[in-house]
N, C-alpha and C positions, 0 to 999 in steps of 0.2 A: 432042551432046557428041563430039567428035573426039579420040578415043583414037589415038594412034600405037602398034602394037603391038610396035616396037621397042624404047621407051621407057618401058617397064615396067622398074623396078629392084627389088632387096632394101631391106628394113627397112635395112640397115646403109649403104648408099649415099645416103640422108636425109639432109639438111644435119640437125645436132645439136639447132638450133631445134624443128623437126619432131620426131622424135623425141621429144624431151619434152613438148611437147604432147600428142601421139598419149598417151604413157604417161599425162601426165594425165589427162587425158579416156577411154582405152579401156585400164585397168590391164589388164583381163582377156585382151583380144584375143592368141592368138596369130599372133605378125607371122612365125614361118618357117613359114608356111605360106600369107603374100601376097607380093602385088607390088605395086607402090606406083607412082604418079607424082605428081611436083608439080608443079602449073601457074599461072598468075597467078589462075586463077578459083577454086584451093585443092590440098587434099592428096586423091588417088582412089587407091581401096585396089581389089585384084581376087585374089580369094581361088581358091588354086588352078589348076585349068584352068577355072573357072567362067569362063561370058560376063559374068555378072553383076557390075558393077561399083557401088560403093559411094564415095559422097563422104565421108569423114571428118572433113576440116577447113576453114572456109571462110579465107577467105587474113587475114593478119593484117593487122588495121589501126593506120596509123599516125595519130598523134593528131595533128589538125590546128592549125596555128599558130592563135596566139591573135593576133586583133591589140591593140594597146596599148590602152588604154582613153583614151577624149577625155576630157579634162583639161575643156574648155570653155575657162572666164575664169580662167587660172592665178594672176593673183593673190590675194593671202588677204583677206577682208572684214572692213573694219575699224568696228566698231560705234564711231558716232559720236555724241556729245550725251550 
């Protein structure tokens, strides 16, 4: 895991998505007392001066297209006799 140790931020510098999240999921946590990064692989929390680092949230998935459903023989069948 490649932590940049510049690139730790505050709770409050969070895009607002996060955030809410975090709150849902970790009502409890106090967040003034981490550091935070978000990365494409999710949200990693670092409490303190602790080495210890903690993943929190894994990254949000976006719902994949649907494709159309095949129709087949679109015409409608017309019961005969």
């Amino acid at each position: 895991m490649s932590m940049d140790p510049s690139k730790w931020i505050s709770y409050e510098k969070l895009t607002s998505g996060t955030r809410q999240r975090i709150e849902a999921v970790y009502p409890y946590l106090k967040v003034e007392n981490c550091v935070f990064q978000e990365k494409t692989s999710g949200v990693f929390m670092k409490q303190g001066n602790s080495v210890k680092i903690e993943k929190l949230l894994d990254p949000m998935r976006t719902p994949a297209p649907t494709a159309p459903r095949s129709q087949g023989n679109a015409s409608p069948r017309v019961k005969r006799g």
